[in-house]
MARPABA-966782 format. One record per residue (C-alpha): residue in three letters; x, y, z. Coordinates in steps of 0.5 Angstrom, whole numbers, plus 500, padded with zeros to 3 digits. Layout:
# residues N
alaXYZ;...
***
This chain:
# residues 457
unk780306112;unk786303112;unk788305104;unk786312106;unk792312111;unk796309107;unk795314101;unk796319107;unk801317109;unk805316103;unk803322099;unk806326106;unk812322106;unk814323099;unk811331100;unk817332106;unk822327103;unk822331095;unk821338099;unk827337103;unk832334097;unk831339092;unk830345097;unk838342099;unk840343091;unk836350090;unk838353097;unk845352095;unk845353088;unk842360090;unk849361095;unk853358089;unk850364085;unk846360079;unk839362077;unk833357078;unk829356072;unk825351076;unk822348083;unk818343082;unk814338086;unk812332082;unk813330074;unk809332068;unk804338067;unk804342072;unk797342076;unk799349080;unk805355079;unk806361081;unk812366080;unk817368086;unk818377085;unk825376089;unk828371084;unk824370078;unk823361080;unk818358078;unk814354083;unk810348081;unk806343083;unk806337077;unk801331075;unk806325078;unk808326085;unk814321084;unk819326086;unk822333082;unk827337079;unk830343081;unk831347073;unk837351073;unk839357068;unk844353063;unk847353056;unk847346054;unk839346054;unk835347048;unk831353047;unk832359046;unk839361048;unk841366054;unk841373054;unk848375055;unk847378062;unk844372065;unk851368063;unk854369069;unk849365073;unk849358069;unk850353072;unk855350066;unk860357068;unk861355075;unk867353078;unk867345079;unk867345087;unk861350087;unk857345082;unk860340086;unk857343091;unk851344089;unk850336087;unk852334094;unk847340097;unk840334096;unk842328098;unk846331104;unk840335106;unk836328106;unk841326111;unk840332115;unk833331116;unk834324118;unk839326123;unk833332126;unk827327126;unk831322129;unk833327134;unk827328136;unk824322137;unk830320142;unk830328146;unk821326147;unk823319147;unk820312145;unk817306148;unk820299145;unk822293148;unk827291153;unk833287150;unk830279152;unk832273149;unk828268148;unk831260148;unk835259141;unk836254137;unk842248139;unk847251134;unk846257133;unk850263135;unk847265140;unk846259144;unk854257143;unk855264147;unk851260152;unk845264151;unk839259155;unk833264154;unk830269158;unk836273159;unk836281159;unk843284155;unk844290158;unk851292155;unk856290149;unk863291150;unk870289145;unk872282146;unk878284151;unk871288155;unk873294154;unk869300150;unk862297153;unk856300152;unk849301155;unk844297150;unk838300153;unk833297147;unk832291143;unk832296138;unk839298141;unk842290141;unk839290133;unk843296132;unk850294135;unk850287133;unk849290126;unk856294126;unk860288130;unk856283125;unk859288119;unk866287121;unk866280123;unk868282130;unk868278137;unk864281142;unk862281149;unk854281151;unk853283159;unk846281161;unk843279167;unk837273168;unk835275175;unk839270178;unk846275177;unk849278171;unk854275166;unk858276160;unk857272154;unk863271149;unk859272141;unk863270136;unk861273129;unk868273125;unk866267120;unk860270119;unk858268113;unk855275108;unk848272106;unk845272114;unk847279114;unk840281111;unk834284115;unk833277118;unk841277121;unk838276128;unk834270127;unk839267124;unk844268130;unk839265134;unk837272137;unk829272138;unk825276142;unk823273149;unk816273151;unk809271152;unk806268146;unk799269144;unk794268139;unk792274136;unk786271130;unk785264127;unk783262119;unk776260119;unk777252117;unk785251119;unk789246122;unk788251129;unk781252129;unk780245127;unk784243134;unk780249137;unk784254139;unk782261140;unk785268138;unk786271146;unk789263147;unk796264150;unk802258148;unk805256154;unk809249151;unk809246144;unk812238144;unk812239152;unk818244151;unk817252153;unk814257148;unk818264150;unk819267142;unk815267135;unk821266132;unk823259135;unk815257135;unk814258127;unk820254125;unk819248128;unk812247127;unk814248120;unk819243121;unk812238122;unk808238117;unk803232117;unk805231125;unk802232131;unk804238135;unk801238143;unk801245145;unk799247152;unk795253152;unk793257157;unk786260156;unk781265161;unk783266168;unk790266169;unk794258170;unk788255167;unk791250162;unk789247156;unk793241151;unk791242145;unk794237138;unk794240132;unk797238126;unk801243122;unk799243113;unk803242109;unk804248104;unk810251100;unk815255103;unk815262099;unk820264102;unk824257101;unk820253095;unk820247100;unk814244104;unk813247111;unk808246116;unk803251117;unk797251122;unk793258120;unk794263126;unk795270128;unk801269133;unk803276137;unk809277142;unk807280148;unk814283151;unk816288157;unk818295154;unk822301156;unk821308155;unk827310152;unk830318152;unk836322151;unk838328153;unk839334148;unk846333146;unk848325147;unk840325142;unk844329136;unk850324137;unk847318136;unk841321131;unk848322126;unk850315129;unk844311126;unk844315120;unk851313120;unk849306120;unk843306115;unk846309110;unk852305110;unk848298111;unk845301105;unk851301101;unk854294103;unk846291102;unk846294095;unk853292094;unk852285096;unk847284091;unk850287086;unk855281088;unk849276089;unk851275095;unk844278097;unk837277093;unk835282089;unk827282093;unk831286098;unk829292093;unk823296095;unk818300091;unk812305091;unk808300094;unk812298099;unk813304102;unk807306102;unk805300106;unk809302111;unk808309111;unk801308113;unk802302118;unk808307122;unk802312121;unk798309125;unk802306130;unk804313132;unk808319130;unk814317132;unk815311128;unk812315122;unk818320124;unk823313125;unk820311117;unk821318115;unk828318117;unk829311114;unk826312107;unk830319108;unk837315109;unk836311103;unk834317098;unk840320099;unk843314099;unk840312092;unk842318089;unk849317091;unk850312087;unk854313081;unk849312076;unk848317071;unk842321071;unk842321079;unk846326083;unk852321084;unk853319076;unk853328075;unk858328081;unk862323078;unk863327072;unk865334076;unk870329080;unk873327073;unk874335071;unk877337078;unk882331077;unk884332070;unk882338069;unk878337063;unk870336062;unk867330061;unk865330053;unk858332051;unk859325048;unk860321054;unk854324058;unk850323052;unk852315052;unk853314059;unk845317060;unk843313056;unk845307060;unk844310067;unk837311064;unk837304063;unk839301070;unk834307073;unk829302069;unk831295071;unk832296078;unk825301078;unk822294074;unk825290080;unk822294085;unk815294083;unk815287082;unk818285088;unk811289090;unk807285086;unk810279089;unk809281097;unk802283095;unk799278091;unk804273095;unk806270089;
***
């Protein structure tokens, strides 16, 4: 059932996010007065075409659903040469801003999808955690702020305590953090513990490039705060042997407080081989329970060190807020977000490329429609967030200077409006060939990476 979703949901997302950047180069390709050969959905043999009476395209729906292609009337393609009426509706006849235009019009119309789903999903509103810190780590930049744990960040604000900002969500802190990670700047973290409300000075100007990753916030000692349960337990683990039970709730561990996964799992792999005791609370509330269980040892992937490793499903219970925005301030901060990702996307790839970030941060099919079918199925609002996201980094990726992508035939057009001269014939035909070849190792990388997340290798 589950791959059934995922299929589904991937085949969906696809559909929408192809649909959308193609339709973008048709539409103004159309208003730039260039004449559509061919609106394809997919690669290959066409499985479904039909002819528009208007404007002579031709709409298809091909074999390999894994992207398509607007065709446009051009002298520069083999064949049959072109009628002589026809010539000024080619592509290669306009001036340089209208094909510009038309290159730009894809990727530019995934950012606005982006910017429309986000909208909507703020305008109905969205459930998410509240931004409730658990204890952080001795030495972490969290902790050297003064964090303790269980404090409630409330707002962010410039060093000097100007420019706050409400931080409503857990989502919401990740996101600002980011952006003051990115510039190595200081901040102020306002937050309350039920006792009173404080600022909280973070310093993130020596933070290093290679935390600023998917992971950043684990690495400043940002967990999230909650209750800790055990959600599923493998049949002859360390856990089971100590006798846990999935709907256990861990309360210590080492007789100090459990209030985040992320705390909790790093320091029972910090203990292979050693005893853990853990105060568990099982059944009717304040019955408690001192279990000793004795972590495995087994490779970290992740590391390629020895790690502990007990054998259960944990699962953060935390307080959640329903989140809404108005009509207007949801567009705004729609266009801000899309701003953000896309902008993360382009350092993320820069730093790998530097190799400041590993390269199994790059994402393929498989991926994709892992997640595509594990938002579906938590709702459609995060389906309409994932949809924005993979939006984001379409036209992200075709912006990318790369012959053979929209960025690589931007750059060309950018080279004759500032020179005057079209890149030569000969030119395009070598730097295709090695985009081409970038397309493949970065598709190869990709794939394996979805390999290797799959078969945990």
């Amino acid at each position: 059932m589950n791959l059934l979703i995922e299929v589904a949901a991937f085949a969906v997302a696809i559909g929408v996010l192809v649909v959308v950047h193609e339709y973008g180069h048709y539409s103004v390709a159309r208003l730039c007065g260039v004449k559509v050969l061919r609106f394809s959905i997919g690669f290959g043999r066409p499985l479904l075409s039909w002819t528009g009476r208007k404007t002579g395209t031709e709409w298809t729906i091909s074999a390999i659903p894994l992207g398509g292609y607007v065709k446009m009337l051009d002298e520069r393609d083999p064949g049959p040469g072109i009628e002589k009426s026809d010539l000024p509706y080619a592509f290669n006849r306009q001036h340089v801003a209208k094909r510009i235009a038309i290159v730009l019009a894809g990727p530019l119309a995934n950012f606005v999808l982006a910017v429309v789903l986000f909208s909507v999903v703020f305008a109905t509103g969205v459930t998410e955690p509240v931004a409730t810190l658990a204890t952080p780590p001795a030495g972490s930049v969290a902790a050297r702020a003064g964090f303790e744990g269980g404090e409630t960040v409330v707002a962010i604000g410039d060093e000097r305590g100007a420019d706050v900002g409400a931080v409503r969500s857990w989502s919401d802190l990740r996101w600002k953090l980011l952006d003051a990670a990115f510039d190595h700047r200081r901040i102020v973290l306002q937050a309350h513990d039920g006792r009173g409300v404080y600022d909280f000075q973070v310093d993130l100007r020596n933070l290093p490039e290679r935390d600023l990753d998917d992971d950043f916030l684990t690495k400043l000692g940002f967990d999230q705060g909650g209750t800790l349960t055990v959600a599923a337990v493998e049949p002859g683990s360390a856990a089971a042997r100590a006798g846990l039970q999935a709907g256990d709730t861990l309360r210590t561990a080492g007789g100090s407080v459990i209030d985040g996964a992320q705390a909790f799992i790093a320091y029972v792999k910090a203990r292979a081989g050693r005893p853990i005791v853990l105060g568990i609370e099982r059944g009717e509330p304040g019955r408690q329970l001192a279990l000793t269980v004795v972590p495995e040892a087994h490779e970290d992937l992740q590391t390629g060190t020895t790690a502990g490793r007990i054998g259960a499903a944990l699962e953060t219970h935390v307080q959640t807020v329903r989140v809404r925005y108005g009509p207007g301030e949801s567009i705004a901060r729609s266009a801000r977000r899309t701003w953000d990702i896309a902008v993360y996307s382009l350092r993320m790839f820069g730093r790998m490329l530097t190799g400041q970030a590993s390269l199994k941060n790059l994402s393929g099919p498989v991926t994709i429609a892992d997640y595509a079918g594990k938002s579906a199925q938590l709702g459609w609002a995060p389906f309409l967030s994932f949809l924005s996201l993979v939006s984001i980094s379409l036209g992200v990726l075709n912006l990318l200077p790369i012959p053979v992508l929209d960025g690589g035939h931007l750059l060309y057009y950018l080279v004759e409006a500032a020179t005057g001269k079209a890149v030569s014939e000969r030119w395009q035909l070598v730097l295709q060939r090695a985009g081409l070849v970038c397309i493949v190792v970065l598709s190869a990388i990709a794939l394996f990476n979805d390999l290797a997340r799959l078969i945990h290798f």
